[in-house]
N, C-alpha and C positions, 0 to 999 in steps of 0.2 A: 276237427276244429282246433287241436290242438297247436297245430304249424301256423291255423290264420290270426294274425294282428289285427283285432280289432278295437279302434282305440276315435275317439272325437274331435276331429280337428275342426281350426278358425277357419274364417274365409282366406285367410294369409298363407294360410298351409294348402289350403285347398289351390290357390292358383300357382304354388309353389309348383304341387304335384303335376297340375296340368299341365305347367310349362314346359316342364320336362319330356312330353311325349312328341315333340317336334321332332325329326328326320326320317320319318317314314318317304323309303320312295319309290314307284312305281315306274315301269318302261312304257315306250309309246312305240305307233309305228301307225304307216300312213291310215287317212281317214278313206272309209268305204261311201259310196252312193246309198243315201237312203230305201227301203225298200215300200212300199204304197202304205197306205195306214190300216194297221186292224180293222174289227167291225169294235161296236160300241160296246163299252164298259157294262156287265152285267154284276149288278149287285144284292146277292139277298139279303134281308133285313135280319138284322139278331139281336135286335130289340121287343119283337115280341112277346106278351107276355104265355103263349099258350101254344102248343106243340112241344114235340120228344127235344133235348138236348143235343146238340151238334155233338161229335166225339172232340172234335180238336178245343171248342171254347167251353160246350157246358151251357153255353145258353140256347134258349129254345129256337126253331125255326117253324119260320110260316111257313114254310115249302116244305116238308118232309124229307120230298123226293131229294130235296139240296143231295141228303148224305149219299144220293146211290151213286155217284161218282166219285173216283177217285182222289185223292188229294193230289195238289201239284206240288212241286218242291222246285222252285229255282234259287241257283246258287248266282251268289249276287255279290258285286265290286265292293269292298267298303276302301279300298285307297283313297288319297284326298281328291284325286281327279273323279272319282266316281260321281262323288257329292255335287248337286243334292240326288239321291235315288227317287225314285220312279218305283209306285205301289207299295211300295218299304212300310207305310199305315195300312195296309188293306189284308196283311196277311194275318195270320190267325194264332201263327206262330212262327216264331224266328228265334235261330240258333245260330249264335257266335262263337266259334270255333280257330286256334289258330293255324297258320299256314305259316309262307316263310317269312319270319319277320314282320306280320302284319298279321290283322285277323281280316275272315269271310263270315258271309251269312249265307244262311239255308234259310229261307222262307218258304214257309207251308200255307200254299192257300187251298181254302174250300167249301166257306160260306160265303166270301166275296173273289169274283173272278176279272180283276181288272182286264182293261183290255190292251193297256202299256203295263210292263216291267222292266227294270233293269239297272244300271248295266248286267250285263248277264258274264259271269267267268265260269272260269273251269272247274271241274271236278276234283278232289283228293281221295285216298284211302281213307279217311276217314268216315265219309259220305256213309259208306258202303253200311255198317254194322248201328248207324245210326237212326238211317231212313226205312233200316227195313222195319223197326218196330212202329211203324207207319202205317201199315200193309202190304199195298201192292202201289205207292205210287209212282205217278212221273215226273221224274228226272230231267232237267232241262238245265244244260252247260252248253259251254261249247270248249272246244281242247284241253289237252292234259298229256302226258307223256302215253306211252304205249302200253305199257304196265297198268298203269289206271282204268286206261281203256279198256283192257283183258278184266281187269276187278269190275268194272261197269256190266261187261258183257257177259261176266260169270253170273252175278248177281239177277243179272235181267234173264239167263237160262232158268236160273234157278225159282225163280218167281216172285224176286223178294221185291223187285221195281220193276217198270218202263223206260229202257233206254229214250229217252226225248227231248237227245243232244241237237244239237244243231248240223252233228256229221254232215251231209253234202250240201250246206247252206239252202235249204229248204225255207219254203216263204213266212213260216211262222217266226223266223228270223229275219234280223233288219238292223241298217247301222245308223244312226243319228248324226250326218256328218256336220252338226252343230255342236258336238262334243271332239276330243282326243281319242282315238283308236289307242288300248285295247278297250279304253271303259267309256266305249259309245255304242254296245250290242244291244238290242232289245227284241222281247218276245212278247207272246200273249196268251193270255189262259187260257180266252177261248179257243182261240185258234190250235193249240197246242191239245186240249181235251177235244178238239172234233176231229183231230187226225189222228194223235197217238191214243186217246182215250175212248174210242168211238165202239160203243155197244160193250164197253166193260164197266160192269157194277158194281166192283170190288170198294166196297166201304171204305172211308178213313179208319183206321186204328185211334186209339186216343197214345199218345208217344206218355203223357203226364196223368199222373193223377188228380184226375178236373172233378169238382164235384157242380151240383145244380144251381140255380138261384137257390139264394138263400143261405148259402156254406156259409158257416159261420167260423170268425178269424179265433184259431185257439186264446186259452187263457195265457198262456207260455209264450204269447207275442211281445216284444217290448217295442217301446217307440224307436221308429230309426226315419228321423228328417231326410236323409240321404245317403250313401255310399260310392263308393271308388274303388274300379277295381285294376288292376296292375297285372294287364296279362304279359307283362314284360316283351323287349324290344320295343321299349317307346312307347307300345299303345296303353292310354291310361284312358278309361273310357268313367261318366261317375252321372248319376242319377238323382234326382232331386223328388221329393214326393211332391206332386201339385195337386192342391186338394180341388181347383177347382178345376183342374182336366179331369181329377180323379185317374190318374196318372204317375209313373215316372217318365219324368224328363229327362232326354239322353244327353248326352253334353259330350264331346271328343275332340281334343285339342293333336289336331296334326299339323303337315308341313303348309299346308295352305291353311289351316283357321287356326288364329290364334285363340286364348283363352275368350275373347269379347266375343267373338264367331264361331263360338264352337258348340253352340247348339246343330242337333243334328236333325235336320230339315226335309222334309220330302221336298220334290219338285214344284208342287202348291203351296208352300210357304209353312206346313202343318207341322209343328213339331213332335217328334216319336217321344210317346208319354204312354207306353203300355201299362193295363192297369196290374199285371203281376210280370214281378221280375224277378227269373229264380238263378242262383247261382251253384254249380257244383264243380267241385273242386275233381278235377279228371286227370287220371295218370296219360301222359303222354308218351310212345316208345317213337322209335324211327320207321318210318314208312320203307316198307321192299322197293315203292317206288322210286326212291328218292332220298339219297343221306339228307341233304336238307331240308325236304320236309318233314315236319311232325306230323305222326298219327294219334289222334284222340283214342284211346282205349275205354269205348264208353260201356261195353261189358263188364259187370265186375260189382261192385260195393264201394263206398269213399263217403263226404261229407258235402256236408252245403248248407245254403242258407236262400232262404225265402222269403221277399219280400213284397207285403199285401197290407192295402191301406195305412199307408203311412208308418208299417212295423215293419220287425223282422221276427223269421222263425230260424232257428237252428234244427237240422234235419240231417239227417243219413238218408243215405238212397242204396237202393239195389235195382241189378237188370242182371238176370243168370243168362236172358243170351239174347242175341240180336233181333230176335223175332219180337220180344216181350217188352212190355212196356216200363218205368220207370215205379217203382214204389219209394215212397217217401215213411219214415217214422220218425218221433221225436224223441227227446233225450231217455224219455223215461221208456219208450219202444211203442207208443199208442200211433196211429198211422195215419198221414196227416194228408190231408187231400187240402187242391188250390179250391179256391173261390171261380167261378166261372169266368170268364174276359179271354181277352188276347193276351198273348203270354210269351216274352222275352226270356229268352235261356242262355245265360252265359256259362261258359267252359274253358275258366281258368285252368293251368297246369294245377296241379298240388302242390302248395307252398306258395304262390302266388298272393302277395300282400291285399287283402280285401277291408280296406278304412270304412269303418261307419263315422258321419258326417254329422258334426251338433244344427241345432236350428241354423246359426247365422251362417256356417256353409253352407246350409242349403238355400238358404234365402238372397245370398250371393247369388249362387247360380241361376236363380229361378229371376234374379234383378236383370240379366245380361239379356243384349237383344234377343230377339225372339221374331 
């Protein structure tokens, strides 16, 4: 905690910061033919109040059987051409991680199974040590350098995922030639769990420490209206608490939206307001694959902070190895488990400037179209 800057800025400062993350830019290359449309959207409900706990939310399902399939993991566009995403609300869990110059996300679905995602990008080294404390899930990219490909393939001998890239452009892939190639690929759960996941029962893993209805938010919380975090190279991404999403609201000012447009929007107009938003601060080294990308070093020990009904916790994390999942403790060492919901993970470098936000920034934010 000691490297992050936490301090309450105006709404002045706030659109200061945001303005600043404009030149993100992404390459294009020609658009592909559509491919037919999935089958329909399958959705479990996890809102009920009575059955066991999903691993990935914490909250109960009606279907039990939800959990004997495996989780999905697709790695998803966040450049400005990607916007707006497609299922980005439905996953259960999502990890933003950086790459070159820009961040990606990991979405983990596996109590709702849209039957559009996307856009769909490639894989990193980083993936690898992240998804396995997952269990055994599938995997769904499409390109990467050679070297990735071998870390993909190593990883899927070894039993830690399901290769369920797009390799020979297989029909659970599809390009939207209503979007710019590369961030017009789209896939689908089901389709993706009846080919590559078909008669395997491998459970979700829980990757975080979820507890059940009813988790209650520590004494050690303080109030935090919003935050901003600075994973440097332009991307300033910053969250607002909306008490009546019961939500954080995302908000990303890139090369195409400026600060008024910079709520960040699925393809149905629904804005990404996760009800827990955690951040930890991750050492990043350089990837084998590649001098310029960054590898997330998510093994290990570091700091963070966790942000649950309109507060924030200061927390330490440990993960002694790839396989294991995330523990969380707080200042004094007592061990601090999330509240149940869908759950937004960001992974700033270490030393990455992370702003807690007074009321009136966040009430800015929360004023801008929507």
């Amino acid at each position: 905690m000691s490297r992050t800057r936490l301090t309450v800025l105006s709404l002045g400062l706030v659109v200061a910061l945001l303005g600043a993350a404009c030149g993100t830019k992404a390459s294009s290359t020609p658009v592909a033919k559509r491919a037919p449309a999935p089958p329909a959207t399958t959705a479990v409900p996890t809102t009920a109040t009575a059955g066991p706990p999903y691993p990935l939310t914490g909250l109960p399902m009606a279907d039990p059987s939800v959990a004997a399939h495996p989780a999905v993991v697709v790695k998803m566009d966040n450049s400005p051409w990607a916007r707006p995403q497609v299922g980005i609300n439905q996953a259960d869990l999502v990890i933003e991680l950086l790459v070159e110059g820009i961040t990606r996300f990991a979405l983990v679905f596996g109590s709702n199974t849209p039957s559009t995602v996307g856009p769909v990008r490639s894989a990193r080294s980083s993936d690898i040590d992240i998804l396995a404390g997952l269990g055994k899930p599938l995997l769904a990219w499409s390109g990467a350098n050679p070297t990735v490909m071998k870390q993909v393939a190593t990883a899927a001998a070894q039993g830690l995922l399901v290769d369920a890239s797009r390799g020979a452009n297989p029909p659970e892939y599809w390009r939207d030639n209503k979007r710019q190639a590369p961030h017009n690929l789209f896939t689908s759960i089901p389709m993706l769990l009846s080919r590559f996941g078909a008669g395997d029962t491998s459970p979700p893993q829980a990757l975080l420490p979820i507890g059940p209805v009813g988790t209650a938010t520590p004494a050690s919380a303080t109030p935090a209206p919003g935050v901003t975090i600075n994973f440097g190279s332009g991307v300033v991404v910053s969250y607002a608490w909306d008490a009546a999403a019961k939500g954080w609201a995302r908000f990303q000012v890139d090369q195409l939206h400026d600060l008024a447009h910079s709520a960040t929007l699925d393809a149905a107009g629904q804005q990404v307001s996760p009800p827990n938003l955690v951040v930890l601060f991750t050492p990043y080294g350089v990837s084998v694959a590649d001098p310029k990308s960054p590898q997330a070093k998510s093994v290990g020990t570091g700091t963070g902070l966790v942000f649950v009904d309109g507060h924030q916790v200061a927390i330490n994390w440990s993960r002694p190895a790839n396989t294991s999942p995330y523990t969380f403790t707080t200042a004094d060492g007592s061990p601090y488990i999330l509240p149940p919901g869908r759950t937004w993970v960001a992974l700033p470098q270490v030393g990455s400037p992370v702003t807690l936000l007074g009321g009136a920034g966040a009430a800015g934010l929360l004023a801008l179209p929507r």
